[in-house]
Every structure is written in C-alpha cells, then in structure tokens.
C-alpha positions as CSV (number, residue, x, y, z in Angstrom):
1,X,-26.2,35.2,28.2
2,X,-25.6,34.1,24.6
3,X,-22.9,36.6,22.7
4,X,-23.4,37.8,19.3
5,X,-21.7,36.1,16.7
6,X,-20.1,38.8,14.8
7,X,-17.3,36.6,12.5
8,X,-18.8,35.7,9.0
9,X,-15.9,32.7,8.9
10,X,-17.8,31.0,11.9
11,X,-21.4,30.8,10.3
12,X,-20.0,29.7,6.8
13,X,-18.1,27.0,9.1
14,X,-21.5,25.8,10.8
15,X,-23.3,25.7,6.9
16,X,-20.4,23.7,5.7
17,X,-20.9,21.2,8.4
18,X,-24.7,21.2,8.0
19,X,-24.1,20.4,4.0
20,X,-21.5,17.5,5.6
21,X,-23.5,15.4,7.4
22,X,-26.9,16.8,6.1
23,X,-29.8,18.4,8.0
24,X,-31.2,16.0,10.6
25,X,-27.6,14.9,12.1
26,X,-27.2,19.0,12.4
27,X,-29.8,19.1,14.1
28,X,-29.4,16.6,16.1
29,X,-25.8,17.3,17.1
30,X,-26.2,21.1,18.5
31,X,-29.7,19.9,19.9
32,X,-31.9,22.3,17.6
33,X,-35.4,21.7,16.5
34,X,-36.2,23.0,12.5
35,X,-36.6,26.6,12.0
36,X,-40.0,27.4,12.1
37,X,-39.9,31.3,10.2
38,X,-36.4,32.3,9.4
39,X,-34.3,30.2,7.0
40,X,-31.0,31.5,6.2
41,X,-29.8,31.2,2.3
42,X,-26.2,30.6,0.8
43,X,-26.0,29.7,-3.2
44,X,-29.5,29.3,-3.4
45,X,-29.8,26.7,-0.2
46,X,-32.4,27.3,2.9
47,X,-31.0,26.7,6.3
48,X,-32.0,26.0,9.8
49,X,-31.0,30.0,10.9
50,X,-31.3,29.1,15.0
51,X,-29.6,25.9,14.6
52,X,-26.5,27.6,12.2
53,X,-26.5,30.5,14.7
54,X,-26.5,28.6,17.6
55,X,-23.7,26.3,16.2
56,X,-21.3,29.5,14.9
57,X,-21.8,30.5,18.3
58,X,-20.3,27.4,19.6
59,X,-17.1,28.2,16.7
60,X,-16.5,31.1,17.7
61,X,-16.6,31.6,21.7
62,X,-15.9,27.9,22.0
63,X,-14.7,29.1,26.1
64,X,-18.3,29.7,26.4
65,X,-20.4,27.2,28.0
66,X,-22.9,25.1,24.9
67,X,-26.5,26.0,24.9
68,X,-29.1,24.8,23.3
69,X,-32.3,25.7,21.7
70,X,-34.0,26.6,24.6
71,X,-31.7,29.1,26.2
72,X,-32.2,31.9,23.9
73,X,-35.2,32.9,21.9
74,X,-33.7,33.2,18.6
75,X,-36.5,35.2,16.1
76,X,-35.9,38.8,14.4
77,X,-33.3,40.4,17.3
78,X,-31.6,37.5,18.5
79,X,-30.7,36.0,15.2
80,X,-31.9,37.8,12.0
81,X,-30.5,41.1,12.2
82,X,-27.1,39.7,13.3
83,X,-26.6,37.6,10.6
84,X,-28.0,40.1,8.0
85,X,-24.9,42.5,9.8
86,X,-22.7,40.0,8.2
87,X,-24.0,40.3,4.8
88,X,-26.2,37.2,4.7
89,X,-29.9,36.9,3.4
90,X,-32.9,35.0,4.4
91,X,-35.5,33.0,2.7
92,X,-39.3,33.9,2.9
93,X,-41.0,32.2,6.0
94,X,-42.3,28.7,4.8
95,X,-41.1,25.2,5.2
96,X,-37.3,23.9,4.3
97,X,-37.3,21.8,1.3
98,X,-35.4,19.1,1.9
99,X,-32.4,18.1,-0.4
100,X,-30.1,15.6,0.7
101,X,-30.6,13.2,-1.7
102,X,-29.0,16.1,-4.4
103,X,-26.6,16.6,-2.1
104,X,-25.2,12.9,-1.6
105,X,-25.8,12.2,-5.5
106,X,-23.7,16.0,-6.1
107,X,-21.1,15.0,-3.7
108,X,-20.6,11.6,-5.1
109,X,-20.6,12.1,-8.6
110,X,-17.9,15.1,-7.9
111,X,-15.5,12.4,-6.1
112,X,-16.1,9.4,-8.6
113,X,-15.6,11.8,-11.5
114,X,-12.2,13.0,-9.6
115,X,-10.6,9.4,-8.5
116,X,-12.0,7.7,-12.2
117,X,-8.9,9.3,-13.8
118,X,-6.5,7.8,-11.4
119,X,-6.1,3.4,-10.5
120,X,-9.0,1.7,-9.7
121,X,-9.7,1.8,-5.8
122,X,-12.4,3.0,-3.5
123,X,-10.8,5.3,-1.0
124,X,-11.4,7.2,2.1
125,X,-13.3,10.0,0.3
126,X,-14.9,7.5,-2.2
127,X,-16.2,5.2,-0.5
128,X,-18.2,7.5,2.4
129,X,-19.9,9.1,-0.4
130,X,-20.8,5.8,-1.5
131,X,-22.2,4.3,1.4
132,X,-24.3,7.4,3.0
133,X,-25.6,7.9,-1.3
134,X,-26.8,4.5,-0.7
135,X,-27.9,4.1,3.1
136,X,-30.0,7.4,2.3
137,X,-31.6,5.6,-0.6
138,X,-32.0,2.3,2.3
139,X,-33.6,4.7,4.5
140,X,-37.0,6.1,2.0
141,X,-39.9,4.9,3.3
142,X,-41.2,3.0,-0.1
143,X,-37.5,0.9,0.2
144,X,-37.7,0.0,3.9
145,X,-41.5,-1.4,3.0
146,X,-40.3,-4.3,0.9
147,X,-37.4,-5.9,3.0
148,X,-37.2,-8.2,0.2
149,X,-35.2,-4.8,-1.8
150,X,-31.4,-4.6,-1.6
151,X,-29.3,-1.4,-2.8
152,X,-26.7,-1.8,-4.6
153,X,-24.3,0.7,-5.8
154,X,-21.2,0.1,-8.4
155,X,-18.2,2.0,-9.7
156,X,-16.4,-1.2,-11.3
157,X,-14.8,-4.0,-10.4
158,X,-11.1,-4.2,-10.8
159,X,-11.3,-1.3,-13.1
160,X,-13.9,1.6,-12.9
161,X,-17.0,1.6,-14.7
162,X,-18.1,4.3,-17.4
163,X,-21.4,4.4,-16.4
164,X,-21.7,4.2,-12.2
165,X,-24.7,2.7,-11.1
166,X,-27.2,2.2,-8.0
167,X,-29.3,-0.6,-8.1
168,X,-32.6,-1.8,-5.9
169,X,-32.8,-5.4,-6.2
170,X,-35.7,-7.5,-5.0
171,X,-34.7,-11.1,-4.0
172,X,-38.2,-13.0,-5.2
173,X,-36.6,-11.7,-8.8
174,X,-32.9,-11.2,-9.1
175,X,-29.6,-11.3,-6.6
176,X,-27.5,-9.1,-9.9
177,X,-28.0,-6.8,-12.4
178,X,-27.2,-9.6,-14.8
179,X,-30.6,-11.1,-15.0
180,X,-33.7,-10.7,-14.2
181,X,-35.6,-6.6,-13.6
182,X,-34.5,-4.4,-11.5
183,X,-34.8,-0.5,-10.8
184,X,-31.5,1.0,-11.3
185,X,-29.7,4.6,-11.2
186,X,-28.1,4.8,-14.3
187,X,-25.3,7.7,-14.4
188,X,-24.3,8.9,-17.9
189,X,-20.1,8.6,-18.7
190,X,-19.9,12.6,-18.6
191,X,-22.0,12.7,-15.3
192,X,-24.1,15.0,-16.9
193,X,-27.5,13.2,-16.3
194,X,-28.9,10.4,-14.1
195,X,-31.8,7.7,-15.4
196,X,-33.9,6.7,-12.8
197,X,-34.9,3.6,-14.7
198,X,-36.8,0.2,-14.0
199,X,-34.4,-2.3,-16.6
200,X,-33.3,-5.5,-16.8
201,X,-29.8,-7.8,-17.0
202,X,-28.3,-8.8,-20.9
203,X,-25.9,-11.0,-19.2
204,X,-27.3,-14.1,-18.4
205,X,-29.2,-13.7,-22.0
206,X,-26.8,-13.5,-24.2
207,X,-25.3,-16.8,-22.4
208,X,-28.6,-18.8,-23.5
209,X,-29.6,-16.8,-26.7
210,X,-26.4,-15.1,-28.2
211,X,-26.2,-11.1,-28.6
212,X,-29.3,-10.9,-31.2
213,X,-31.4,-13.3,-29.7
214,X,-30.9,-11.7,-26.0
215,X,-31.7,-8.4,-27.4
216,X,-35.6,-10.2,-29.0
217,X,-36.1,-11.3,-25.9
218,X,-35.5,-8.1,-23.8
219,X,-37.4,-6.3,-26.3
220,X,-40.0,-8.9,-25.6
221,X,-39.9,-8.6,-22.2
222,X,-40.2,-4.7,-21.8
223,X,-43.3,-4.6,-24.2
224,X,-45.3,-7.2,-22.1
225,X,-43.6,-5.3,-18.7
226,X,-45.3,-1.9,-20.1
227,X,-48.6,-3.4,-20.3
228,X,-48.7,-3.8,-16.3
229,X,-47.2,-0.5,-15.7
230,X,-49.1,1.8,-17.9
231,X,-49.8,4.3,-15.1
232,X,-46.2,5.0,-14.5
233,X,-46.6,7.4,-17.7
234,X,-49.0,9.6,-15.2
235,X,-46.0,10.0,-12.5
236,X,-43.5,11.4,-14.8
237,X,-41.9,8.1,-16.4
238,X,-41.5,7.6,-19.9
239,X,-42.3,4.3,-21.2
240,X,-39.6,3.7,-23.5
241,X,-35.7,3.4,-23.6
242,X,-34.8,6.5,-25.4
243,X,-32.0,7.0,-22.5
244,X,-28.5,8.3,-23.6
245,X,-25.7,6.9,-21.5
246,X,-23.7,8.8,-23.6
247,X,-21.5,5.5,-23.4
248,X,-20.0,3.2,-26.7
249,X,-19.6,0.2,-24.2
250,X,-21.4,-2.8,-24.3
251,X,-22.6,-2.6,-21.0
252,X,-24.1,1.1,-21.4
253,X,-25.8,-0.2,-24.8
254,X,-27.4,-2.8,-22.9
255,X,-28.8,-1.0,-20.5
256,X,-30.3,1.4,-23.0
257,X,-31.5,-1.4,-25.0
258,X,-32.8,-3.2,-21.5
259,X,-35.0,-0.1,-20.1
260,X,-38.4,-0.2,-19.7
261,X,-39.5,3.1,-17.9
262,X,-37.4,5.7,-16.9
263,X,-37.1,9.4,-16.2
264,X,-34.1,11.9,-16.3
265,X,-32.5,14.0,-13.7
266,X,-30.0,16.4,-15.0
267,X,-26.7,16.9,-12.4
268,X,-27.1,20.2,-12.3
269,X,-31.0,20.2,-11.4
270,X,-31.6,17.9,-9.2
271,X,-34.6,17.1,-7.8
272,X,-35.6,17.3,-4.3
273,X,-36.2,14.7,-1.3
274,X,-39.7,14.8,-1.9
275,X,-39.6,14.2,-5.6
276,X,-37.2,11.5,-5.9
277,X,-39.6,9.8,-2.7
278,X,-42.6,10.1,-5.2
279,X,-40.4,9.0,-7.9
280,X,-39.5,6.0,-6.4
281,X,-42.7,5.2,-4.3
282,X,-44.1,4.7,-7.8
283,X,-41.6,2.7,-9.7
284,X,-41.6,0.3,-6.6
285,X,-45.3,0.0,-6.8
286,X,-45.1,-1.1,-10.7
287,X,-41.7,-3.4,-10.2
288,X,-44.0,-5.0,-7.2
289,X,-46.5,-5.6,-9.7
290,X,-44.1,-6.9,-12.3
291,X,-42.8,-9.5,-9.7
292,X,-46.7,-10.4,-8.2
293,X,-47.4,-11.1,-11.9
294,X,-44.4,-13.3,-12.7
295,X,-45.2,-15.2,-9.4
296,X,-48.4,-15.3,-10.4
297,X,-47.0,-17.4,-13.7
298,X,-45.0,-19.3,-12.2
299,X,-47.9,-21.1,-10.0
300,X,-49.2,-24.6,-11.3
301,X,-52.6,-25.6,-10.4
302,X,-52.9,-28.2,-8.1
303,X,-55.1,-30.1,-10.2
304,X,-53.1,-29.6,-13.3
305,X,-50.6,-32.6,-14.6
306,X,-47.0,-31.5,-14.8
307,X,-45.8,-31.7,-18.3
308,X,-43.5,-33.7,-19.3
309,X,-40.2,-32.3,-20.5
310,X,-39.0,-32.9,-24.0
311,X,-36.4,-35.4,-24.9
312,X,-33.6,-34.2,-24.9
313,X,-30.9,-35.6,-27.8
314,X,-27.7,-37.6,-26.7
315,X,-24.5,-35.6,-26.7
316,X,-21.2,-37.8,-26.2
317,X,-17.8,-37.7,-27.7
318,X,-18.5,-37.4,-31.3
319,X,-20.6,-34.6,-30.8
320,X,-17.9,-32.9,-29.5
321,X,-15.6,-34.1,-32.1
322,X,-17.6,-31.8,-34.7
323,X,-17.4,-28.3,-32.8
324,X,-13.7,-28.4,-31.4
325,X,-10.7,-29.1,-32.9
326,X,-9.2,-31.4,-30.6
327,X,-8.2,-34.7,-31.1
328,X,-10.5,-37.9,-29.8
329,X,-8.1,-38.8,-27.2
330,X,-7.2,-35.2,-25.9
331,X,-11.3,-34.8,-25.2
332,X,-11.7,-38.3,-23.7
333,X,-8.5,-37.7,-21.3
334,X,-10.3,-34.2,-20.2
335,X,-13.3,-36.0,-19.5
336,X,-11.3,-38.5,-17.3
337,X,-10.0,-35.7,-15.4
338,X,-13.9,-34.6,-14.9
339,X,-14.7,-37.5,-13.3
340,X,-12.3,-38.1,-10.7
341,X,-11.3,-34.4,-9.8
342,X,-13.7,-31.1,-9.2
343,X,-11.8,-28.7,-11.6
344,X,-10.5,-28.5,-15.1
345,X,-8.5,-25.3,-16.0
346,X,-8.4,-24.1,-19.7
347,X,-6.0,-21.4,-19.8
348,X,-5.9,-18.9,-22.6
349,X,-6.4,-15.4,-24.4
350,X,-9.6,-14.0,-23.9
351,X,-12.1,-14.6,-27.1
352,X,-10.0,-18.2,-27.9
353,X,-13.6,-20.3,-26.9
354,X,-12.5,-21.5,-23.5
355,X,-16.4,-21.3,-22.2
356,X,-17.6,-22.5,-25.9
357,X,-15.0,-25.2,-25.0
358,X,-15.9,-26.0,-21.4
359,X,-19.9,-26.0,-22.2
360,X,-19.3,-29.0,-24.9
361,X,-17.2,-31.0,-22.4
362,X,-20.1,-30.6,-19.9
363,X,-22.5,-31.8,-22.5
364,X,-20.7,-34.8,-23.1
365,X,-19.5,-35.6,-19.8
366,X,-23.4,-35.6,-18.7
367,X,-24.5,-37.3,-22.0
368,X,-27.0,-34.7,-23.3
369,X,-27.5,-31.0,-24.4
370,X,-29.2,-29.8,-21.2
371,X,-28.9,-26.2,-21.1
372,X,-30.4,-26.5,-17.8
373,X,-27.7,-28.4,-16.1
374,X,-24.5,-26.5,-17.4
375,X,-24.2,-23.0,-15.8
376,X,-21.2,-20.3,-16.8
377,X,-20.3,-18.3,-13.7
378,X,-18.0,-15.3,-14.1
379,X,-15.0,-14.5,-12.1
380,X,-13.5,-11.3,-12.1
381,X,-9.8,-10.4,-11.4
382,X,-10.8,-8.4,-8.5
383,X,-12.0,-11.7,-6.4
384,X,-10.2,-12.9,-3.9
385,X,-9.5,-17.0,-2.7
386,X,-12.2,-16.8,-0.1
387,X,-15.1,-15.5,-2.7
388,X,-15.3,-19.0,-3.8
389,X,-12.4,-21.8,-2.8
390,X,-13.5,-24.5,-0.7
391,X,-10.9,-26.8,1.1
392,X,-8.9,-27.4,4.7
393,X,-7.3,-25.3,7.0
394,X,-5.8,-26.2,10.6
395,X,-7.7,-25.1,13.9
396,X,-5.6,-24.1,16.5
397,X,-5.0,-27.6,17.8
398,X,-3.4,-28.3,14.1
399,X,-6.3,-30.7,13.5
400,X,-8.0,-30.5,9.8
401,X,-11.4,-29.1,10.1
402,X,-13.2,-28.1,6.2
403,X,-14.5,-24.5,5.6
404,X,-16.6,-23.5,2.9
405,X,-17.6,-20.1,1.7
406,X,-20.1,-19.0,-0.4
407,X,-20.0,-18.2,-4.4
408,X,-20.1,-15.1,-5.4
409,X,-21.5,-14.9,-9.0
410,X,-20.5,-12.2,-10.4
C-alpha cells in the first residue's frame, strides 16, 4: 500500500530534482510515464504530478519498498487532493509544455554571470551547465540531420569573454567562428538578451582586407546571403543586424556588423522547446541553402578551361627594404635562418608589427607577394605544447619514435 505523502519539504525536493536533470531523465529514473490530466505548478512551471508524487514518496518513507507507476492509480484521490492538502496548485488538464532548453540557457547564464567576476576557469558548476546547454542543442532533431553541424559553445579563452557564445558550425563551410557563416547564439554582456543569429567570422577578413575593407565585404556578403533566405522573415527572423550586444569590444561590434538574420530572446522570457525547435529547424534550412549555393559556385564545368592565374610581381629583399626598418643584412641573416630551420621567433609588445614583419619575410623568402601562400595562425596563451609542437619523445624501450599533433587554429 502506497502512504500519503504529507511533508511539503519532500515534494519541493522531488521538483527540484526534476528542474536538475530535466523532465525525461525524471521520468526515466522513478520509472513514470508523462502525466496525462493532472500537472502540478510551482512559479508558473507544469509538472509531471504522479511522477513528483511518486518520487516524494520515495523522500519521505525511503524504509518503504520503491514502486512505480503501475502500483497505484494516481488521479484525483490518490494524488490531487493530497498535494492540494499541502497548499500546492494544479494546472488545467492539457499537454506539458516542454522547457528545458530555458532551463539549461537560465541555468547557465546564472553560473557564467556568477564565476565571470572571479579568474578565468571553467569549474565543476561551469562547465556541467555548459556541456548539457550544448548536448541538448546536439540532441534537436534539425541538428542531428546534418552530421556535417558541430556545436560549439565559448566563454573565453584564457580570459572570459563579454559576450558568451554557442555556435553550430557546418564543416563544408567553416571549422571557427573566424571565417566563413555560421549560426550562432549570441549572449548580450548584461545577459539580458540572447540573438539567435545566422553571422559570419571578421577575423580572417580583416587579415586579407584590413578593418574597412573586411567590414565592405561582410556587408557584401549578408546582402547577397539575404537574397537566398528571404523566407526566413515569415518564421520570425529579421533580416538585418540591428542586434545590440550591448558590448564596446571589437569582437561584439563584429558580430553586430557580421549578422545576417536573427531574432531575440529576452532572459527573462524564454521561449519554449518547441519554439526554439522551429526556430532553428528554419535557420538550418536557409544556412543549408547558403552552403548548397556556395558549392554550387565553386563547381567548374568540365568543359570549361581553367583560367590562368595572374602574374604575380617579384618580392625579394629590396622590397622588404622599403616597408621595415631593418638593415639589408639583419633581413638577409633572417632569411638564412628560414631556410635551414622551421621557426623564427619575433619577440615583442603587442601592436610593434611582428605579423606585418613576419608576412614580408615570407614574401621575400618565397620570391613573390602571394597572399595565397602565407597564412597567420593565432595562438592564444591558454594553448598548451601538445595543441601544436611537433618533435621526439622516447617509447618505453628509450628508442626515439616522432609524434605529431594536430594545429589547432585558433
């Protein structure tokens, strides 16, 4: 016989570990089905009322043997009334509306905004509200039909970020938010609102085009983008990039600059599983037809000649000679050092021109200004040896054997 749960501490413990690990592992853990009539409420959420009872039963008279759903009937007698005894109220009979995504995305932005203040880190309580924010986004239906889209989530690197974000990367286009489109969670510096927003990187722009010229080209890019994805504006998007990160870095200006649709979801209305499903269902469909179309550009005809490249004008010493002040000798002894080592370190404060440097020794050192064979890669404080050092280490039988591990581009 199942005893009446008459302690109000036991039912708020069961609802506190259903907003914990969310409805379905509830359920699945006291072995309850969804409520099909009775939902009970606290602060304006709808819970499974068997499944909470059934669980405060298991708080309270934890002697008592477990039960599950089919060993008592639940319904009006057996679970209503003694609930309402203990003050609580129920929600009209219809379906639960899911809302763990507001949940996660509540729960996260609480943490972040709590450890930001402190040293940079991701901690026991950060980083679980990272990972199950972003295997719930890994788990809607519209992401696990492109296996091609990676989520990405980011509070910094080394130091924390003013503007947190969560990005869904598709391979075929982009590996970073540096380059390329992307969709992308943008979370405003106060935490106030969240952009859902399909954008695109400033980084590896402004390395080929300079701050002005990166900015023409994005602008470029979103106007063309908006032509293929008109119908987004009937599923709630706006087509422009009047988004507010209310930010004064660089990074949060570019990603104002760099948006191409988004729409707004205020922290403190949220919207539910179902919405943000629709919401991204639809953005997926138009970055899928961003990507189809770029592909589709990229293909030569097989009956079409390639064309041949420009001509691309000599670089060599003197070249050199007339952008950096450095003596003849100095630049031919660097170049020296290029061709019989791997690495060249310019050490420096930052904003000196150690990558204006480095990029003119390249171009002399391959005899031409070919943008297309000199690439800057960014390293961060934060990396570790084994992000990007190649070399020896011993086996166990102290013989040499090489190891190589993979770049990590920032």
């Amino acid at each position: 016989m199942v005893r009446r749960v008459t302690e109000r501490s036991a039912v708020e413990a069961a609802m506190d570990e259903f907003d914990q690990i969310g409805r379905d592992a509830f359920l699945a853990k006291h072995g309850f089905g969804q409520a099909l009539r009775y939902y009970i409420m606290r602060d304006g959420r709808q819970y499974d009322s068997k499944a909470i009872y059934g669980a405060a039963h298991r708080i309270q008279f934890p002697e008592d043997e477990a039960f599950t759903s089919d060993d008592f009937s639940g319904g009006e007698n057996a679970v209503k009334q003694p609930l309402e005894a203990l003050g609580f109220k129920f929600a009209a009979t219809g379906p639960v509306i899911s809302t763990e995504f507001e949940r996660l995305l509540s729960h996260f932005l609480k943490i972040y905004g709590e450890k930001r203040t402190g040293s940079f880190g991701v901690d026991d309580e950060l980083g679980p509200a990272m990972r199950n924010l972003q295997a719930w986004l890994e788990q809607v239906p519209a992401v696990l039909a492109m296996p091609t889209i990676k989520v990405k989530l980011s509070v910094g690197m080394g130091n924390w970020t003013k503007t947190p974000w969560i990005a869904l990367l598709d391979s075929r286009e982009t590996t970073s938010t540096q380059g390329g489109t992307y969709i992308v969670f943008l979370i405003a510096e106060d935490l106030s609102v969240t952009y859902l927003t399909l954008n695109q990187g400033m980084t590896e722009l402004r390395k080929l085009h300079g701050g002005k010229g990166a900015e023409e080209e994005m602008v470029r890019v979103l106007e063309k983008a908006r032509t293929l994805i008109g119908d987004l504006a009937d599923a709630g998007f706006q087509l422009d990039n009047n988004i507010d990160l209310r930010s004064d870095t660089s990074a949060a200006k570019s990603y104002e600059v760099g948006t191409i649709a988004n729409v707004a979801f205020l922290s403190s209305a949220l919207p539910d599983d179902e919405t943000v499903h629709k919401y991204l269902e639809n953005l997926l469909t138009g970055y899928e037809r961003l990507i189809q179309g770029k592909l589709v550009e990229g293909t030569e005809p097989e009956d079409e000649m390639p064309v041949d490249l420009p001509e691309l004008p000599p670089f060599g010493v003197d070249n050199a000679l007339k952008d950096l002040f450095l003596e003849r000798t100095d630049i031919e002894r660097y170049l020296n050092i290029w061709r019989s080592k791997k690495n060249l370190i310019l050490q420096g404060a930052p904003g000196v021109g150690k990558s204006f440097l480095a990029r003119r020794l390249a171009y002399a050192l391959i005899g031409a200004k070919d943008e297309r064979k000199v690439q800057a890669v960014q390293f961060h404080q934060s990396y570790s040896y084994e992000d990007f050092v190649q070399g020896y280490v011993t086996s166990d039988s102290m013989t040499a054997r090489t190891y190589q591990t993979s770049l990590e581009r920032s």
